[in-house]
N, C-alpha and C positions, 0 to 999 in steps of 0.2 A: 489204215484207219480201223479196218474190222480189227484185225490185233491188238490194238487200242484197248477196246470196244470189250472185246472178251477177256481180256488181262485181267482190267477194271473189275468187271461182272464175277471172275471166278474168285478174284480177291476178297471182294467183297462180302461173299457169302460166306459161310462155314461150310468146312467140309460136311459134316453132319446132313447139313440142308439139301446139299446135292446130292448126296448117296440118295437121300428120301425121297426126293424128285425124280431120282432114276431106278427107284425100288419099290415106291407106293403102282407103277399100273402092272410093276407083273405082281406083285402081292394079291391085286383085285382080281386080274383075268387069271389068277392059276385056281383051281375046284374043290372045293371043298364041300364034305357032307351035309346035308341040309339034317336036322331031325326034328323035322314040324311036322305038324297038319294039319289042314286047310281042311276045315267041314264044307261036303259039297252045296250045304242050300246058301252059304257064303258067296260062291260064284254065282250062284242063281239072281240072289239080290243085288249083284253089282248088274247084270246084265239089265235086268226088271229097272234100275234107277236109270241106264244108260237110254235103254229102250224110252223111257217116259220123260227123261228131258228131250229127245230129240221131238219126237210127238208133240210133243206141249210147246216145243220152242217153234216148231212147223203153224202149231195155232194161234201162237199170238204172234207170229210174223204175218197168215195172213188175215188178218184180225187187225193187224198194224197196216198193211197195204193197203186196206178196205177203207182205214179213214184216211188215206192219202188219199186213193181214187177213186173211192165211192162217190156215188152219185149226191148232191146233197139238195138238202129242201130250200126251198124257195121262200 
């Protein structure tokens, strides 16, 4: 059944397709030179937004439990 199964499968395909399937992850994992860069106050602002969503998600979550289980008027 699997020899079936695989027959089928390799038939189907073009040779082309499966070289590339078995060529595209070492293409990605082999290293190549980077020539960028990244200005440091770049990093600074992703941290400062990281930092300020979690803060503000912490106050309106307890902001959000408060009118779950706040006390309420009469």
């Amino acid at each position: 059944m699997r020899d079936r199964v695989n027959k089928r499968l390799s038939s189907s395909l073009p040779g082309w397709v499966t070289a590339s399937f078995l060529l595209l992850p070492l293409l990605l994992a082999s290293p190549s030179k980077a020539y960028g860069y990244v200005d440091p106050g770049s990093g600074s602002f992703v941290y400062q937004a990281i930092y300020a969503a979690c803060i503000g998600g912490a106050f309106y979550f307890r902001k959000f439990l408060g009118r779950i289980f706040g006390k309420r008027n009469k």
